[in-house]
Legacy VTK file of the C-alpha trace (Angstrom):
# vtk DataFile Version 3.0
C-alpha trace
ASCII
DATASET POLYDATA
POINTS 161 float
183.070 156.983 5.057
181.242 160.275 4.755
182.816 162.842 6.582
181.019 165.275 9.063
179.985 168.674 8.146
181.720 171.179 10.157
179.543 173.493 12.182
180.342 176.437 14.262
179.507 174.615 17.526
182.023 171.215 15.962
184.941 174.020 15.095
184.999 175.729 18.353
185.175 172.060 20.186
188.359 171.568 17.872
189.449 175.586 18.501
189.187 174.918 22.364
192.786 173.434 23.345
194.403 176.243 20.855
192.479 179.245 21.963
193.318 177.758 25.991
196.839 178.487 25.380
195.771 182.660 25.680
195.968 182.590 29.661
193.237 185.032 30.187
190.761 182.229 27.814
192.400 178.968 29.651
189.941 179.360 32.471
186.669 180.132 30.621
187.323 176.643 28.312
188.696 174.734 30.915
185.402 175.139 32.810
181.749 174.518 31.776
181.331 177.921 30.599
179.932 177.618 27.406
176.372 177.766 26.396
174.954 177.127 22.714
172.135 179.346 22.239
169.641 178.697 19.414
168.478 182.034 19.692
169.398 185.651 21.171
167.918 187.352 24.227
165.287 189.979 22.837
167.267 193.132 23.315
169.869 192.025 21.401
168.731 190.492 18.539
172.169 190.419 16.259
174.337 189.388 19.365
177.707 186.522 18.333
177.583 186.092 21.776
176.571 187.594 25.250
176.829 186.992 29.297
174.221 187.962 32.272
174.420 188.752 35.486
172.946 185.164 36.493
174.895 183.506 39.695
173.617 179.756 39.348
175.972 178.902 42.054
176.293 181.876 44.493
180.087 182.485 44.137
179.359 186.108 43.004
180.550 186.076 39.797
179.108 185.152 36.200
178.789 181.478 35.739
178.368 181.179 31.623
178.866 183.143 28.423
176.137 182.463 25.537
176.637 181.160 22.347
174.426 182.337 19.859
175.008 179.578 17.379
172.759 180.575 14.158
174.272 184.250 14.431
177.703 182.973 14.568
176.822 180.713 11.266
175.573 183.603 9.550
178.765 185.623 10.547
180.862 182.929 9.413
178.660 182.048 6.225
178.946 178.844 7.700
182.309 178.592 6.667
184.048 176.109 9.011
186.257 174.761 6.782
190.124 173.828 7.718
190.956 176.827 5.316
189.031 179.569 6.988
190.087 177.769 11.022
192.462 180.612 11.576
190.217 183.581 11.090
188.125 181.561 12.872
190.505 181.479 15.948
190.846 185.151 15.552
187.779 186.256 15.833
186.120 183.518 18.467
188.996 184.966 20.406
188.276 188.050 20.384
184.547 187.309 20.951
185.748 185.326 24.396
187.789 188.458 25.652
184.976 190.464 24.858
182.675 188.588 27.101
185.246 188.144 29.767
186.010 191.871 29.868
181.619 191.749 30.678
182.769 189.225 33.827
185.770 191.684 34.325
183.487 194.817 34.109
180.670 193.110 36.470
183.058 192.369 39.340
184.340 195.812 39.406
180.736 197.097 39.650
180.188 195.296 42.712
182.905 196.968 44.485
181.464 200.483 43.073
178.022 199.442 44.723
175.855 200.975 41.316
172.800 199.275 40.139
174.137 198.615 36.577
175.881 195.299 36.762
178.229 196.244 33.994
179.010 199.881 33.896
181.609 199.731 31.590
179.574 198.634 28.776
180.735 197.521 25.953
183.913 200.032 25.740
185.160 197.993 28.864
184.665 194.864 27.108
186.886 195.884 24.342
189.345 197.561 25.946
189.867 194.114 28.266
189.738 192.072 24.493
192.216 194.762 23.262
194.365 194.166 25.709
194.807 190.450 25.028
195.055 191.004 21.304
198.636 190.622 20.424
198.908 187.427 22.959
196.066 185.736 20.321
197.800 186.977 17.253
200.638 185.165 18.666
199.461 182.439 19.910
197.429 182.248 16.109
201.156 182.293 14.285
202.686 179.744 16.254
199.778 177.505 15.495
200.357 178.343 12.322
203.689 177.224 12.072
203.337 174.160 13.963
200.498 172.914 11.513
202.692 173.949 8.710
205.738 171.999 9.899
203.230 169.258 10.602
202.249 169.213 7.199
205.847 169.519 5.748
206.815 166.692 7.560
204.093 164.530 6.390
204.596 165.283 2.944
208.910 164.584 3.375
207.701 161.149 4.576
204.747 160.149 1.503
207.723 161.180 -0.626
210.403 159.156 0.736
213.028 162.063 2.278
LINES 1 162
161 0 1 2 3 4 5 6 7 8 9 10 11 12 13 14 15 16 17 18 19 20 21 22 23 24 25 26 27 28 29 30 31 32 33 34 35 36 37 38 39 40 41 42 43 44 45 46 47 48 49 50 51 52 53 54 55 56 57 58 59 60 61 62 63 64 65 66 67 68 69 70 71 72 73 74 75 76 77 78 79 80 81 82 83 84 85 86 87 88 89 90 91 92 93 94 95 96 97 98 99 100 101 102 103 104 105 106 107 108 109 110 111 112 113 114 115 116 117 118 119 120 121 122 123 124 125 126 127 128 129 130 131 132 133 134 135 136 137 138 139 140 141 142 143 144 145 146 147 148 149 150 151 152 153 154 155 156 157 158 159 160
């Protein structure tokens, strides 16, 4: 049996119930959140990812954050192989925080009644994704670990320990 090519959008299905374990990401994956994009919005042609000020369901906040699938391919020289799934974590991680600090930075700007739904800008975003850092890193070791005691294991039991 042939096995299936890994692809960003296959990788991050598989990175989902990892990356949920970051509290401030459990929400965004547990939820229909996620849109694949086949291309980027005009003004920002080289975007990994992005969010808008759409409200598809009138609860006042942003409802999705954008994939955009042949960037992220291109980032990851469509490396998706089990070797290269821990950078992978990393930096889809970081890319999530990123938007959410957007989500972060647009509900604050309601309460600040300007006309720019996200006056933070992209310094906001980072500073929210900065914040969260050390909680992926961690949560990036123990996985880490666990597949590496996995994997011992195994190998005790093909060899007869």
């Amino acid at each position: 049996m042939k096995k299936q090519a890994q692809t960003f959008q296959t990788t991050f299905e598989r990175s989902r119930p990892i990356l949920s374990r970051v509290g401030e990401l459990a929400g965004i994956l547990s939820a229909n959140e996620i849109i694949y994009e086949q291309s980027s919005p005009p003004d920002k042609s080289n975007a990994l990812a992005y969010v808008t000020n759409q409200d598809e369901n009138s609860d006042g906040r942003i409802d999705k954050i954008h994939f955009v699938v042949p960037n992220l391919n291109k980032y990851f020289n469509n490396d998706f192989s089990n070797k290269a799934f821990y950078n992978f974590l990393k930096i889809v991680g970081h890319i999530l925080l990123h938007e959410k600090g957007h989500e972060v930075d647009f509900e604050r700007a309601k309460s600040m009644q300007t006309n720019d739904p996200f006056p933070g800008g992209e310094s906001a975003a980072d500073a929210y994704a900065d914040r969260y850092e050390e909680q992926l890193d961690t949560m990036i070791q123990q996985t880490q670990q666990q597949d590496l005691q996995r994997a011992a294991a195994r190998l005790k039991k093909l060899k007869g320990f």
